[in-house]
C-alpha positions in Angstrom: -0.4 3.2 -24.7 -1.6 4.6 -21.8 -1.1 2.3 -18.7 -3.7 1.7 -15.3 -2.1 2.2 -11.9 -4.1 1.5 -8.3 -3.2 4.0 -6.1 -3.7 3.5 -2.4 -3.9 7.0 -0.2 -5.9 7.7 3.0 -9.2 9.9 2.5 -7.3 13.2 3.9 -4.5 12.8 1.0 -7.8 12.2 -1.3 -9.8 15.2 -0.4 -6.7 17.2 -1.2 -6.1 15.8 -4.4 -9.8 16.3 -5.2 -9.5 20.1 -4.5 -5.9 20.3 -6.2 -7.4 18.8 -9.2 -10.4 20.6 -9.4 -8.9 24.1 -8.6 -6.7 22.9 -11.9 -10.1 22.2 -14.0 -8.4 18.6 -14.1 -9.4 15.2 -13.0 -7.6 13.6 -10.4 -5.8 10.9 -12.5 -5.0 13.7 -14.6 -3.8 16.2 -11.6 -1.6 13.2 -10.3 0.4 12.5 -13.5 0.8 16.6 -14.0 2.2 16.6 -10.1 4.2 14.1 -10.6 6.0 14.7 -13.8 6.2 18.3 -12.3 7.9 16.9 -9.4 10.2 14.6 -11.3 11.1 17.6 -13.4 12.0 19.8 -10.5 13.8 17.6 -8.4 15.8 16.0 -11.3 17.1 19.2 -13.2 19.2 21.6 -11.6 19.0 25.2 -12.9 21.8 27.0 -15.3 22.7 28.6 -12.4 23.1 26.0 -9.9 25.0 24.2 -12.5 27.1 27.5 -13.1 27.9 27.1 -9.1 28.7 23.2 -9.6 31.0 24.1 -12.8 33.2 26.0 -10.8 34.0 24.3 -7.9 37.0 22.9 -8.7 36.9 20.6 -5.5 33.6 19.0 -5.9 34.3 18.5 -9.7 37.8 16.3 -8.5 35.8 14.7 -6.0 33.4 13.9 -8.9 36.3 12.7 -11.6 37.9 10.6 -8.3 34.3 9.1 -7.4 33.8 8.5 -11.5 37.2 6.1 -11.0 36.9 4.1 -8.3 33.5 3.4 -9.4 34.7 2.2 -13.1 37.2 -0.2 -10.4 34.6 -1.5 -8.9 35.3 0.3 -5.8 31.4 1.0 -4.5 29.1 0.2 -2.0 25.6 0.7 -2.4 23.7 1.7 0.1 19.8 1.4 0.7 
């Protein structure tokens, strides 16, 4: 079920959504949820070949597996 949202932006940040949107044949609610998942999608996904890069380095992968352990020990700090 879709879900309402109030968004708060300045007219500038408006204007440009208007024209984004309407350059897209979409409307603005429409435009923000399509920008947004894109964004999520992007930013949360790393390509096969950045993850081909990550795979082998052996360094950051130990670092990983050593990080993986101290946090399953409670050994963490978060940080905002």
């Amino acid at each position: 079920m879709p879900k309402t949202i109030t968004l708060r932006i300045d007219e500038d940040v408006y204007r440009l959504f208007k024209i984004a949107a309407s350059a897209e044949k979409r409307t603005i609610s429409n435009f923000i949820e399509y920008a947004t998942l894109n964004y999520l999608t992007e930013e949360s996904y790393v390509s096969d070949a950045e993850m081909k890069d990550i795979l082998a380095d052996h360094k950051l992968l130990q670092s990983l597996k050593s990080a993986k352990k101290e946090i399953k020990k409670g050994k963490y700090k978060i940080v905002a």
